[in-house]
mmCIF file of the N, C-alpha and C atoms, coordinates in Angstrom:
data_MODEL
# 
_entry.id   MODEL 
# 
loop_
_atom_site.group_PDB 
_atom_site.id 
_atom_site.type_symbol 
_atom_site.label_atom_id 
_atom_site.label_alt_id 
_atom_site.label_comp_id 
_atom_site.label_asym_id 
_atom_site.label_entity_id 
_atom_site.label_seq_id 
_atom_site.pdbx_PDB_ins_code 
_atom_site.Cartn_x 
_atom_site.Cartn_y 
_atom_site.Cartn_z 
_atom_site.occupancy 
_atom_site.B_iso_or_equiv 
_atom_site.pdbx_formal_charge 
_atom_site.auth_seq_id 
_atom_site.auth_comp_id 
_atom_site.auth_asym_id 
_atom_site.auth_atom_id 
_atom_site.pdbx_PDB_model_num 
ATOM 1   N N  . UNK A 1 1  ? 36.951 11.189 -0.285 1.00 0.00 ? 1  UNK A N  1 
ATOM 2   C CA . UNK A 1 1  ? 35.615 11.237 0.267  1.00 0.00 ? 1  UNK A CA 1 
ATOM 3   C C  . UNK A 1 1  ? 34.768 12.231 -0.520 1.00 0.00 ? 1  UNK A C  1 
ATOM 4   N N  . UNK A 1 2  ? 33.669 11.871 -0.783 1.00 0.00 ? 2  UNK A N  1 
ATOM 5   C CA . UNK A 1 2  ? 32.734 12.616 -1.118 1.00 0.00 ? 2  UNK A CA 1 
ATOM 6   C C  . UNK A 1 2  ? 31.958 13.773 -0.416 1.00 0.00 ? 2  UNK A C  1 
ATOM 7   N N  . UNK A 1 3  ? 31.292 14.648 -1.611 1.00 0.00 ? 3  UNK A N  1 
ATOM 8   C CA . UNK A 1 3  ? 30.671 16.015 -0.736 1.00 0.00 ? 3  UNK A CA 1 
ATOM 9   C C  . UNK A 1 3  ? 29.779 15.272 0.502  1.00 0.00 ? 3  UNK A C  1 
ATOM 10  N N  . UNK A 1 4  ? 28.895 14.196 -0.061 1.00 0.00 ? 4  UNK A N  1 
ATOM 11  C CA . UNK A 1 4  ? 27.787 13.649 0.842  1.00 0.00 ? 4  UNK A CA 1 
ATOM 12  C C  . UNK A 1 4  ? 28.116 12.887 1.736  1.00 0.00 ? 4  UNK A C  1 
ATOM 13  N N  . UNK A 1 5  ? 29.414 12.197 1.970  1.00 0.00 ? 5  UNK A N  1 
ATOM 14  C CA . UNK A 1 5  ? 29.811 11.753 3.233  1.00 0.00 ? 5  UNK A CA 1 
ATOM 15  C C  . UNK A 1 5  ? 30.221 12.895 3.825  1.00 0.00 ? 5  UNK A C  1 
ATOM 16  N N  . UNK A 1 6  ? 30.466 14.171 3.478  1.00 0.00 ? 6  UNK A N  1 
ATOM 17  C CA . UNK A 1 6  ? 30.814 14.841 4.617  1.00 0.00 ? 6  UNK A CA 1 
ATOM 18  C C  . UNK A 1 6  ? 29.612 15.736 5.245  1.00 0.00 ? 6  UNK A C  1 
ATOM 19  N N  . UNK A 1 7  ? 28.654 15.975 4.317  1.00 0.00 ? 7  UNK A N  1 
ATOM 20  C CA . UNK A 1 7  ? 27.544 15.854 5.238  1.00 0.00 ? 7  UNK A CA 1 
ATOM 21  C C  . UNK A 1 7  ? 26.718 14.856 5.747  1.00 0.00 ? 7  UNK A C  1 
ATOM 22  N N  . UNK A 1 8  ? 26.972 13.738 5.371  1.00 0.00 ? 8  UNK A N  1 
ATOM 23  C CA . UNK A 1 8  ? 26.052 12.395 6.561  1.00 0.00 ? 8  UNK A CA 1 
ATOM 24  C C  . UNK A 1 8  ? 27.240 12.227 7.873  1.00 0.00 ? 8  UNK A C  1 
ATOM 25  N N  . UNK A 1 9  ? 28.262 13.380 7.849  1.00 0.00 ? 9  UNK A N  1 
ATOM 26  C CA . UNK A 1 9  ? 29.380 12.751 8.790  1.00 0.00 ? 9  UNK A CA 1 
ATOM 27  C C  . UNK A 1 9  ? 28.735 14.068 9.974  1.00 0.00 ? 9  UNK A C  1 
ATOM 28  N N  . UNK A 1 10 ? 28.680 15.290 9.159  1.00 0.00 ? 10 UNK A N  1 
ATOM 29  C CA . UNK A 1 10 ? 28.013 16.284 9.700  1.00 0.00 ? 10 UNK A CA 1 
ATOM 30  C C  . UNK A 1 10 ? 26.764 16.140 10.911 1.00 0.00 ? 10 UNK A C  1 
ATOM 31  N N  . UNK A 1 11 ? 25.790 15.674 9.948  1.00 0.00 ? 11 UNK A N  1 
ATOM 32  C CA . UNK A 1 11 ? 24.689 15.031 10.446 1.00 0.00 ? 11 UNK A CA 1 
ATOM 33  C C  . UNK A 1 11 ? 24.830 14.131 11.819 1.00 0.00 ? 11 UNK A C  1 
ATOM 34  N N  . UNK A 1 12 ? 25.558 13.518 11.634 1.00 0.00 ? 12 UNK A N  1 
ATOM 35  C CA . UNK A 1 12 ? 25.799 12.528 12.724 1.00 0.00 ? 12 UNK A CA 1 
ATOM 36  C C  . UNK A 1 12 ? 26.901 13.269 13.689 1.00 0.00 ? 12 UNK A C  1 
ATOM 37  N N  . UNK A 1 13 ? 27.527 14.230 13.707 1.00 0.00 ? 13 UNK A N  1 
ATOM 38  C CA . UNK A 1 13 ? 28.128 14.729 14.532 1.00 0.00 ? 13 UNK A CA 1 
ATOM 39  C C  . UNK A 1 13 ? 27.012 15.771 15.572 1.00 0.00 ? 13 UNK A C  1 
ATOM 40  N N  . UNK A 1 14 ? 25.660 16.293 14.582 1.00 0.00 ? 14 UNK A N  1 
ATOM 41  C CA . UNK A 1 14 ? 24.763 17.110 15.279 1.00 0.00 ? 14 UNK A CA 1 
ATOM 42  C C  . UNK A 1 14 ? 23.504 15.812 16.014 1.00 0.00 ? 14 UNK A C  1 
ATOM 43  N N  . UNK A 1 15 ? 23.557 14.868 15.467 1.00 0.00 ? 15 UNK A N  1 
ATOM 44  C CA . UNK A 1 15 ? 22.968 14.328 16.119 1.00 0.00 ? 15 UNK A CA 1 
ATOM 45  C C  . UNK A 1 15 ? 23.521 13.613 17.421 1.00 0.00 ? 15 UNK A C  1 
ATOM 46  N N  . UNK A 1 16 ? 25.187 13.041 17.338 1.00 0.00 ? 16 UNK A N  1 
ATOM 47  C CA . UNK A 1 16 ? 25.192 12.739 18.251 1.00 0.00 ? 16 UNK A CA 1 
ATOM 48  C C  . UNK A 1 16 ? 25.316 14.172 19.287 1.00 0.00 ? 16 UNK A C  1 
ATOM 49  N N  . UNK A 1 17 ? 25.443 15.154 19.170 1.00 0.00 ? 17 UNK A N  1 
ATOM 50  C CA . UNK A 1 17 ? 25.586 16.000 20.170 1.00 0.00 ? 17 UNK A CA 1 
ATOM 51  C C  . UNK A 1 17 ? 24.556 16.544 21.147 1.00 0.00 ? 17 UNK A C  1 
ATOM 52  N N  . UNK A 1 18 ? 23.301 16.339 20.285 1.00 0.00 ? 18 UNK A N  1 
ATOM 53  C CA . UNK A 1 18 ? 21.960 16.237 20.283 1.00 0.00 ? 18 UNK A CA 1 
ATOM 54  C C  . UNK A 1 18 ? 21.661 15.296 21.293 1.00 0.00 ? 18 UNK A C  1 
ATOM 55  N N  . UNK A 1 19 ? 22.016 14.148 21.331 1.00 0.00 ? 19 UNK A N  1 
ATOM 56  C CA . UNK A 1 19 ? 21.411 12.710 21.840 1.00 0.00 ? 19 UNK A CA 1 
ATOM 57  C C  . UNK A 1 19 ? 22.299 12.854 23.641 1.00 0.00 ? 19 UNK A C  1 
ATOM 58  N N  . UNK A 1 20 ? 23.170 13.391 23.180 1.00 0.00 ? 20 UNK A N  1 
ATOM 59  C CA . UNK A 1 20 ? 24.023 13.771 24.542 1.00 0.00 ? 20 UNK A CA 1 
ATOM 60  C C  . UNK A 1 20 ? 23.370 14.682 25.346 1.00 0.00 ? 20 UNK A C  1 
ATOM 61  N N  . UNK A 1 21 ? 22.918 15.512 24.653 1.00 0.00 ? 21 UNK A N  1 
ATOM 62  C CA . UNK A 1 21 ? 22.085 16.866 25.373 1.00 0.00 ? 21 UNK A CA 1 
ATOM 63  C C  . UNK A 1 21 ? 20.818 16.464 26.401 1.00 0.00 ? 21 UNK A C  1 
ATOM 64  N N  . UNK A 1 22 ? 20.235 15.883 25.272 1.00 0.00 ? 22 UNK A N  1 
ATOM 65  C CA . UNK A 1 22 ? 18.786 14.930 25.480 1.00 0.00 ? 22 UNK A CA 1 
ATOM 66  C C  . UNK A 1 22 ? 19.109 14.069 26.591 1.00 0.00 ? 22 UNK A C  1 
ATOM 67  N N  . UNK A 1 23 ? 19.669 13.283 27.014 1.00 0.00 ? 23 UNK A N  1 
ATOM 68  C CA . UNK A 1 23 ? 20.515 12.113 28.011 1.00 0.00 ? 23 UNK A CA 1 
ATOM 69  C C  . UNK A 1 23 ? 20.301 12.835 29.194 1.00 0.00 ? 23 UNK A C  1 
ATOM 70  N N  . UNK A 1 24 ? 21.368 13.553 29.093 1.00 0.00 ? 24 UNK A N  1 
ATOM 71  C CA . UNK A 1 24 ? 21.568 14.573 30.296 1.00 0.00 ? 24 UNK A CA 1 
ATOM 72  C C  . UNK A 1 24 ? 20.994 15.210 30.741 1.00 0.00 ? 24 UNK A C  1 
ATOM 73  N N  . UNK A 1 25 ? 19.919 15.906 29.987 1.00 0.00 ? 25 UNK A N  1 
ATOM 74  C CA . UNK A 1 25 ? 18.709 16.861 30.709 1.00 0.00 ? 25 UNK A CA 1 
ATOM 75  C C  . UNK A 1 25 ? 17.346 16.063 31.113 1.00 0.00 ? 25 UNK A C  1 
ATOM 76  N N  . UNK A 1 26 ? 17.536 14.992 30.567 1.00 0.00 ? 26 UNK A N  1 
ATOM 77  C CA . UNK A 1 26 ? 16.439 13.697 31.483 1.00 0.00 ? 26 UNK A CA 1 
ATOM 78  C C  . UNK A 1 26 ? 16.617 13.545 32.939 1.00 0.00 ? 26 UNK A C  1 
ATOM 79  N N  . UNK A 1 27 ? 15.392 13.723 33.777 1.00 0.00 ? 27 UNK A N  1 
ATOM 80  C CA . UNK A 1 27 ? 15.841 13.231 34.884 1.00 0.00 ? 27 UNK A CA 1 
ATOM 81  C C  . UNK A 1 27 ? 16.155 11.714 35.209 1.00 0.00 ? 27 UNK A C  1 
ATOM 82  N N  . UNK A 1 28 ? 16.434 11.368 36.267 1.00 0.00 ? 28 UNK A N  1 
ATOM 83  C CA . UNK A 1 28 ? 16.581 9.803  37.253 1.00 0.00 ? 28 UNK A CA 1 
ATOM 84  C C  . UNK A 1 28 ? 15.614 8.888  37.035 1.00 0.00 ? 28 UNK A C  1 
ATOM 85  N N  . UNK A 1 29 ? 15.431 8.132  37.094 1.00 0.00 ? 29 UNK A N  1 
ATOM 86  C CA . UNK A 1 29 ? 14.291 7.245  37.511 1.00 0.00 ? 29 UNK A CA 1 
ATOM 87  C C  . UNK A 1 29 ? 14.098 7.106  38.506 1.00 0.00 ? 29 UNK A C  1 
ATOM 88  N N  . UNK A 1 30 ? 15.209 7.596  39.904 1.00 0.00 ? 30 UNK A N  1 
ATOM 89  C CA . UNK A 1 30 ? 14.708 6.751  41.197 1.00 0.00 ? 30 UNK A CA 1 
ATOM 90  C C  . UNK A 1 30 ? 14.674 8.549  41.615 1.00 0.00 ? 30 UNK A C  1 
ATOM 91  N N  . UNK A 1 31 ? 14.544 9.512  40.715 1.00 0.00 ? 31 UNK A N  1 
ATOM 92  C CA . UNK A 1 31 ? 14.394 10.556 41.555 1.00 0.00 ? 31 UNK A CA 1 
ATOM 93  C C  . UNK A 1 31 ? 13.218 11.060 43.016 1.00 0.00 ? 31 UNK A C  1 
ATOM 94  N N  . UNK A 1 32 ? 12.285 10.288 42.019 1.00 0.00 ? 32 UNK A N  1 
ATOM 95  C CA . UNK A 1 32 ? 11.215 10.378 42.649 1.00 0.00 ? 32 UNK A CA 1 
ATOM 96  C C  . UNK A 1 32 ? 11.071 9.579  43.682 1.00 0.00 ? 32 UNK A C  1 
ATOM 97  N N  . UNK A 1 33 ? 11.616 8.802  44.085 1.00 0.00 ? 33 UNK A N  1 
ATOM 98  C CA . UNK A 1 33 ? 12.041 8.151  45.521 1.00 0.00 ? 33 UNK A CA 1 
ATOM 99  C C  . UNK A 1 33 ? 12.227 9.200  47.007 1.00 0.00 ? 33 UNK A C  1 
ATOM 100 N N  . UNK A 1 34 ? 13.662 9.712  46.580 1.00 0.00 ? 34 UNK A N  1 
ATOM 101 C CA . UNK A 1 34 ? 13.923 10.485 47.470 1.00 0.00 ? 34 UNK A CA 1 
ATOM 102 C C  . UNK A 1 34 ? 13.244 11.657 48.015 1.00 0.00 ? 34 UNK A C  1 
ATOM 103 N N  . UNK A 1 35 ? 12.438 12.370 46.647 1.00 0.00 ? 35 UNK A N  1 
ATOM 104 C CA . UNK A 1 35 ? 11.773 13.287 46.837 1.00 0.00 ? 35 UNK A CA 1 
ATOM 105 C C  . UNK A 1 35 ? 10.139 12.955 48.204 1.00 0.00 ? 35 UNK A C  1 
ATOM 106 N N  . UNK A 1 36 ? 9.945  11.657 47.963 1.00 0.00 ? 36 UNK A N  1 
ATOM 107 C CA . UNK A 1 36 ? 9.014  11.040 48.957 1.00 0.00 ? 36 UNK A CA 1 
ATOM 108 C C  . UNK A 1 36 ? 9.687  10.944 49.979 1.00 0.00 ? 36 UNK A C  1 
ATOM 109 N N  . UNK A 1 37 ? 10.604 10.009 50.166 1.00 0.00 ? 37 UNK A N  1 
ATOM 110 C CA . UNK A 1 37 ? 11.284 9.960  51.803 1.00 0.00 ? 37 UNK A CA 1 
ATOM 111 C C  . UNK A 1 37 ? 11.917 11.257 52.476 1.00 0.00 ? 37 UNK A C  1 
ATOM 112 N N  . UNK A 1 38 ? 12.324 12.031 51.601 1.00 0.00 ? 38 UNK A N  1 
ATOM 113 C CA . UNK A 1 38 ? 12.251 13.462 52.260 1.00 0.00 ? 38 UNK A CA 1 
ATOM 114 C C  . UNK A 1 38 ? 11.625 13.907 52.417 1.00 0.00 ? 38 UNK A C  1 
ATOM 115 N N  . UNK A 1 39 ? 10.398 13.508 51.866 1.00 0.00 ? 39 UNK A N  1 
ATOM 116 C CA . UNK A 1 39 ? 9.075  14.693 52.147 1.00 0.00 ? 39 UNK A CA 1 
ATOM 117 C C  . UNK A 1 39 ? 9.664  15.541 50.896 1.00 0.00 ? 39 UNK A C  1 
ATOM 118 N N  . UNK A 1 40 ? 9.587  15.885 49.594 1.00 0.00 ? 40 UNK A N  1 
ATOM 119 C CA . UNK A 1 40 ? 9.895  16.711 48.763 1.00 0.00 ? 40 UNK A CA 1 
ATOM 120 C C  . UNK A 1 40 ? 8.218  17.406 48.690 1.00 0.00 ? 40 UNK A C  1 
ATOM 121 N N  . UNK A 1 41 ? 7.582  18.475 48.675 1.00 0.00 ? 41 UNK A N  1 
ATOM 122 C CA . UNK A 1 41 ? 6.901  19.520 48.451 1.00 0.00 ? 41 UNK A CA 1 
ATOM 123 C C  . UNK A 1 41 ? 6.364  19.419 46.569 1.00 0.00 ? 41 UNK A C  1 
ATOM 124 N N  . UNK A 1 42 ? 5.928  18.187 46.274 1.00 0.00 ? 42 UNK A N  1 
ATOM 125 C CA . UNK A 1 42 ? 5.618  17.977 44.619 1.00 0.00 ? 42 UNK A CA 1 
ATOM 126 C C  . UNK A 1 42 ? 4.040  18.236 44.669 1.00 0.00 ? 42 UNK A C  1 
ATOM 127 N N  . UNK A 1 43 ? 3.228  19.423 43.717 1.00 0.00 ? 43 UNK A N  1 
ATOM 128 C CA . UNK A 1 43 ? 2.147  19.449 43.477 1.00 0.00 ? 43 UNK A CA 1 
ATOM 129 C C  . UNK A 1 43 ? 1.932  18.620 42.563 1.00 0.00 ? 43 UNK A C  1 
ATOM 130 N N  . UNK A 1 44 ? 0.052  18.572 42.043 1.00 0.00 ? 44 UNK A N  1 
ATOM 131 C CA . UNK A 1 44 ? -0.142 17.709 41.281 1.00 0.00 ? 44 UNK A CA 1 
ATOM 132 C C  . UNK A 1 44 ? 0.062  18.430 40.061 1.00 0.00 ? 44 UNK A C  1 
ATOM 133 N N  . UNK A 1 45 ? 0.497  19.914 39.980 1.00 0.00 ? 45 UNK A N  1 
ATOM 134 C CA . UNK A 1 45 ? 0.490  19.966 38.459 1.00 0.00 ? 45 UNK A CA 1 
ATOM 135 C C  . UNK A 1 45 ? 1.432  20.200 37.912 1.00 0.00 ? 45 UNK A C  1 
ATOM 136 N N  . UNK A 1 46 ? 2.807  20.171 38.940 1.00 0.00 ? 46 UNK A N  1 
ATOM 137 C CA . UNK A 1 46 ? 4.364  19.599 39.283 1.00 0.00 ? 46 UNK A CA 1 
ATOM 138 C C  . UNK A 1 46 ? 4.499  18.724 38.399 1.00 0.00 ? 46 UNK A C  1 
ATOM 139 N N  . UNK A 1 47 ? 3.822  17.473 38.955 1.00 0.00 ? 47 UNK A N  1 
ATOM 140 C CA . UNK A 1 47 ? 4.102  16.100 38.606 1.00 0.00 ? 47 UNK A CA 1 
ATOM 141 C C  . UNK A 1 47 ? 3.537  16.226 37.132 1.00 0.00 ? 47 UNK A C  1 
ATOM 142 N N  . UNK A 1 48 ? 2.260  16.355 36.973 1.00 0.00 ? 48 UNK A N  1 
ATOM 143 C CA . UNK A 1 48 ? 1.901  16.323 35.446 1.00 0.00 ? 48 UNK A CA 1 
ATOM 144 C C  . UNK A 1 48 ? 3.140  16.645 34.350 1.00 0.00 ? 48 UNK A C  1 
ATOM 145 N N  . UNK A 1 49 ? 3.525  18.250 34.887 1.00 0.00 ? 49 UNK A N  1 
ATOM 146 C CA . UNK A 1 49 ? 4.111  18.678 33.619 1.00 0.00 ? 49 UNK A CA 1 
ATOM 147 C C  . UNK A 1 49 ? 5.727  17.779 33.638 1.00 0.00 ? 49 UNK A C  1 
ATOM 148 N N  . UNK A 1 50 ? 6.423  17.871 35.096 1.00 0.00 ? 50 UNK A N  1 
ATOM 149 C CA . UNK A 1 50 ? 7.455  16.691 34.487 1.00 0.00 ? 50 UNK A CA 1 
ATOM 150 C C  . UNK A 1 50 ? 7.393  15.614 34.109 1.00 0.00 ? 50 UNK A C  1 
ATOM 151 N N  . UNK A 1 51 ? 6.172  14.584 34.146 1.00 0.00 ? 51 UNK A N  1 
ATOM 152 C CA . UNK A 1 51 ? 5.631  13.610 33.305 1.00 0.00 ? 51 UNK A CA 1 
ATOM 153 C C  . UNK A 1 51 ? 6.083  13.428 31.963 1.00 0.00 ? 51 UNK A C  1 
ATOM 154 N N  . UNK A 1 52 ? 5.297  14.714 31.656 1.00 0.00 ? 52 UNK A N  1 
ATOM 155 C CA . UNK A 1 52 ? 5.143  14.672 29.776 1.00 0.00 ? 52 UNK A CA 1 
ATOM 156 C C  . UNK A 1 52 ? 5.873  15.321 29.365 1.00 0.00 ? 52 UNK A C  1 
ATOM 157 N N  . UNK A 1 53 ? 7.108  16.176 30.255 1.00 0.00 ? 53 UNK A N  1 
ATOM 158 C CA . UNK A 1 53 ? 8.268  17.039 29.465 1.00 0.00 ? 53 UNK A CA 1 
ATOM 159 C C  . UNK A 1 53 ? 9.586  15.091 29.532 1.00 0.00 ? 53 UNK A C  1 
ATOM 160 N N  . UNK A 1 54 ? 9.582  14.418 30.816 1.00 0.00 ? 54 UNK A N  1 
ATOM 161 C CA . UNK A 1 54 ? 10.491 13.468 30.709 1.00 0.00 ? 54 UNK A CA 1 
ATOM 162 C C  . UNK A 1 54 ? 9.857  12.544 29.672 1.00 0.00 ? 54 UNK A C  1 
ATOM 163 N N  . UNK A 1 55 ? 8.457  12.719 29.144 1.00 0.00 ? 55 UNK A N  1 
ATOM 164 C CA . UNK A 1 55 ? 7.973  11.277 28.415 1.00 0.00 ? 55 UNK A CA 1 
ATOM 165 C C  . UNK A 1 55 ? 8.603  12.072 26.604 1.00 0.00 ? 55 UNK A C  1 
ATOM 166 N N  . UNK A 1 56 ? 8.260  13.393 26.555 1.00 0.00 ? 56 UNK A N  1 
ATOM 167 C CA . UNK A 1 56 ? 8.798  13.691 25.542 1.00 0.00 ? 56 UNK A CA 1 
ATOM 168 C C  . UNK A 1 56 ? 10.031 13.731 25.197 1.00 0.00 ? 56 UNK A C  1 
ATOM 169 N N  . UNK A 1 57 ? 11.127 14.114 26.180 1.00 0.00 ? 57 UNK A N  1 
ATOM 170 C CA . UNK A 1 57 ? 12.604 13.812 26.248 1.00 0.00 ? 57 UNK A CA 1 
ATOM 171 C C  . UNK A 1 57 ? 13.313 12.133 26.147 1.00 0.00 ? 57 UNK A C  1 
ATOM 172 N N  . UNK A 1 58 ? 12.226 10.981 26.575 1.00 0.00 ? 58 UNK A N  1 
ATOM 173 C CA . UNK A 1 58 ? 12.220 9.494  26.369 1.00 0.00 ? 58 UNK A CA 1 
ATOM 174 C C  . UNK A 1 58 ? 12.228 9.118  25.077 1.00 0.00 ? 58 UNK A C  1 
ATOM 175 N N  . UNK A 1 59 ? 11.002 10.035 23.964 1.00 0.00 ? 59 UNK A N  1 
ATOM 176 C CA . UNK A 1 59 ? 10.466 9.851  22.950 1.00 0.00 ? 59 UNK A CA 1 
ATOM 177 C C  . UNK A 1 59 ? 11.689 10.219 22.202 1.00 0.00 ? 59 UNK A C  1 
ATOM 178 N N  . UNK A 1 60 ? 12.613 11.626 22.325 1.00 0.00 ? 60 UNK A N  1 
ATOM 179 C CA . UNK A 1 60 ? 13.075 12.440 21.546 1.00 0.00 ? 60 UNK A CA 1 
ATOM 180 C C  . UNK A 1 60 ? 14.289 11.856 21.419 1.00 0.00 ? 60 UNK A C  1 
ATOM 181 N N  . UNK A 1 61 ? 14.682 10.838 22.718 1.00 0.00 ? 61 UNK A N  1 
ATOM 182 C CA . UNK A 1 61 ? 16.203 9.794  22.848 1.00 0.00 ? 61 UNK A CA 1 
ATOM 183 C C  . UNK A 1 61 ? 16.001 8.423  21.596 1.00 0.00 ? 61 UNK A C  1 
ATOM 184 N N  . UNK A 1 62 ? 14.843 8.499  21.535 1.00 0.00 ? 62 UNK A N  1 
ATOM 185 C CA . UNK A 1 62 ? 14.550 7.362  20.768 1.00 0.00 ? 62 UNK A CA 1 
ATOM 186 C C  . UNK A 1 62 ? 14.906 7.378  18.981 1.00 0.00 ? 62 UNK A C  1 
ATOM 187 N N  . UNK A 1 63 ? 13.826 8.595  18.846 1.00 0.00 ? 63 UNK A N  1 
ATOM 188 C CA . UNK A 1 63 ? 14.544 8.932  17.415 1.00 0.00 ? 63 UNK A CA 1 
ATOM 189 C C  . UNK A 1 63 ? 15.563 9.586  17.217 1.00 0.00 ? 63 UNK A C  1 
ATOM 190 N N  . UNK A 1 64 ? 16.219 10.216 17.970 1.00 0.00 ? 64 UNK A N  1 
ATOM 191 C CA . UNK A 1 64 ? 17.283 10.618 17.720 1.00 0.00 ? 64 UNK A CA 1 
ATOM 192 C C  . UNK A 1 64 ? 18.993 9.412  17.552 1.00 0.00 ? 64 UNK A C  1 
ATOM 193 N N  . UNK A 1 65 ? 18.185 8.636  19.465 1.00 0.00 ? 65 UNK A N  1 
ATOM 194 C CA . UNK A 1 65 ? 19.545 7.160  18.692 1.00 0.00 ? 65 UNK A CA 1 
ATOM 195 C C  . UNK A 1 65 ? 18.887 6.576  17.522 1.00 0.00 ? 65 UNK A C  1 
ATOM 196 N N  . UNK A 1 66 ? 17.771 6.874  17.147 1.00 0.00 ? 66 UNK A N  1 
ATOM 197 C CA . UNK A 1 66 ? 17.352 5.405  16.115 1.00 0.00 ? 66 UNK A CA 1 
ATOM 198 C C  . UNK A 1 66 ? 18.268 6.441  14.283 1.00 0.00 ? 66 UNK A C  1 
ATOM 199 N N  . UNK A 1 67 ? 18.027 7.843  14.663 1.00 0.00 ? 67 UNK A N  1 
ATOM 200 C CA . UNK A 1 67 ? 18.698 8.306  13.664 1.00 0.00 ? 67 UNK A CA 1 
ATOM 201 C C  . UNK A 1 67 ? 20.471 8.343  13.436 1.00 0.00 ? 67 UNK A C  1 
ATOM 202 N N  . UNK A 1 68 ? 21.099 8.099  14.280 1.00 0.00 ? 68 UNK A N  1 
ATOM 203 C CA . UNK A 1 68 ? 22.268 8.131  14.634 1.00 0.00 ? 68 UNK A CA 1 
ATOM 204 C C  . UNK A 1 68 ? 22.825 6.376  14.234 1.00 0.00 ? 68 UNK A C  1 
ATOM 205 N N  . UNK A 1 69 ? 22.008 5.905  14.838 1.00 0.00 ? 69 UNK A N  1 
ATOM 206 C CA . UNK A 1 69 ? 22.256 4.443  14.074 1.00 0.00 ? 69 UNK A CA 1 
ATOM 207 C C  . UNK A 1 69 ? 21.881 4.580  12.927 1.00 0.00 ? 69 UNK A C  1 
ATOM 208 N N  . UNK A 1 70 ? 21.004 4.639  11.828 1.00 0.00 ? 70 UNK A N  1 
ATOM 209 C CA . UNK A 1 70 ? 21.097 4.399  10.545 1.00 0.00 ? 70 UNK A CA 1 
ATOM 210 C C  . UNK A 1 70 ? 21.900 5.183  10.249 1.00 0.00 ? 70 UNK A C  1 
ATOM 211 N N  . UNK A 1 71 ? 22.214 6.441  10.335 1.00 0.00 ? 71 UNK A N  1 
ATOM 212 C CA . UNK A 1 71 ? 23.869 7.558  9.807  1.00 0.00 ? 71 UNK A CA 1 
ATOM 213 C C  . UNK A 1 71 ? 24.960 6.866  9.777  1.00 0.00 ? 71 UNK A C  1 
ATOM 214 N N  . UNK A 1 72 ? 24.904 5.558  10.815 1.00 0.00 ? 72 UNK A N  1 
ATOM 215 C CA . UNK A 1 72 ? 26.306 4.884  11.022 1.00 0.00 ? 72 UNK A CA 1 
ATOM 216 C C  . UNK A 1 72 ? 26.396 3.665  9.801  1.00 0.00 ? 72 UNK A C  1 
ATOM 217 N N  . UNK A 1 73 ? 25.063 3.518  9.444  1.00 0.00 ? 73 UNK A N  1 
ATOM 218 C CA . UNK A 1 73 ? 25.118 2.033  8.814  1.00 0.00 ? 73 UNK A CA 1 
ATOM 219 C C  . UNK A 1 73 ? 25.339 2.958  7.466  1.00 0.00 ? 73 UNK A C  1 
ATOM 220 N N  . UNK A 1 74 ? 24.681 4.154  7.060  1.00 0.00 ? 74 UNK A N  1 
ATOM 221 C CA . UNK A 1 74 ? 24.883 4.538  5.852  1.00 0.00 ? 74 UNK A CA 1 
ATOM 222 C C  . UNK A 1 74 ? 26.542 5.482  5.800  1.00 0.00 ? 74 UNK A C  1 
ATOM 223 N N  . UNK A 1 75 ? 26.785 5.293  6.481  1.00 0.00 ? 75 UNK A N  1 
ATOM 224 C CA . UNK A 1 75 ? 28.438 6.057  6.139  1.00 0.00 ? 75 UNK A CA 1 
ATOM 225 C C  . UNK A 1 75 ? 28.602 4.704  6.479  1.00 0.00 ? 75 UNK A C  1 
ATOM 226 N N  . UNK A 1 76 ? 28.972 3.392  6.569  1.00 0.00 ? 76 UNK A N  1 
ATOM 227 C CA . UNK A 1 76 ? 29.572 2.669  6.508  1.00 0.00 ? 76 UNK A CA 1 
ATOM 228 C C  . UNK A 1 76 ? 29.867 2.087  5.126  1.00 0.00 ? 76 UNK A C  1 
ATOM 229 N N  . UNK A 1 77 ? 28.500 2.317  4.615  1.00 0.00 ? 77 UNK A N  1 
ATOM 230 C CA . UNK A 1 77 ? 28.182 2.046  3.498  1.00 0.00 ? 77 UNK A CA 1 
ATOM 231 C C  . UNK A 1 77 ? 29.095 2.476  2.386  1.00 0.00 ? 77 UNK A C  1 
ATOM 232 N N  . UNK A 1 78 ? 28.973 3.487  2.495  1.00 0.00 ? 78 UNK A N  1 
ATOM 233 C CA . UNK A 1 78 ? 29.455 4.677  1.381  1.00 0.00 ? 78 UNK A CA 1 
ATOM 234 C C  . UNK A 1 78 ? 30.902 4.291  1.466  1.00 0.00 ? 78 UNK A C  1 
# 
């Protein structure tokens, strides 16, 4: 194996660890359900900021699998 497969192997070991991180610290989709039928206590500027911290964590799953897949096609390659 080459120097550069062992860093595109690298790479893809920080990314997938990355993409795991990202996953997990996303909330639910049906969170916001329960928080209504309980009566959960959500302001409006509550809601704003977990909006655009989960829309950026959506965004950040995206390129990160979309980078993790091409790492796979190019170490396949090699």
């Amino acid at each position: 194996m080459t120097t550069l497969t062992y860093v595109i192997m690298a790479i893809q070991v920080l990314c997938a660890i990355a993409l795991v991180a990202v996953i997990t610290i996303q909330s639910g989709k049906n969170a916001g359900l329960s928080g209504a039928i309980a009566g959960g206590s959500d302001t409006f500027l509550g809601k704003g900021k977990s909006k655009t911290l989960d829309a950026t964590l959506a965004s950040a799953t995206k390129w990160i699998a979309g980078a993790f897949v091409l790492l796979t096609f190019v170490l396949n390659l090699l």
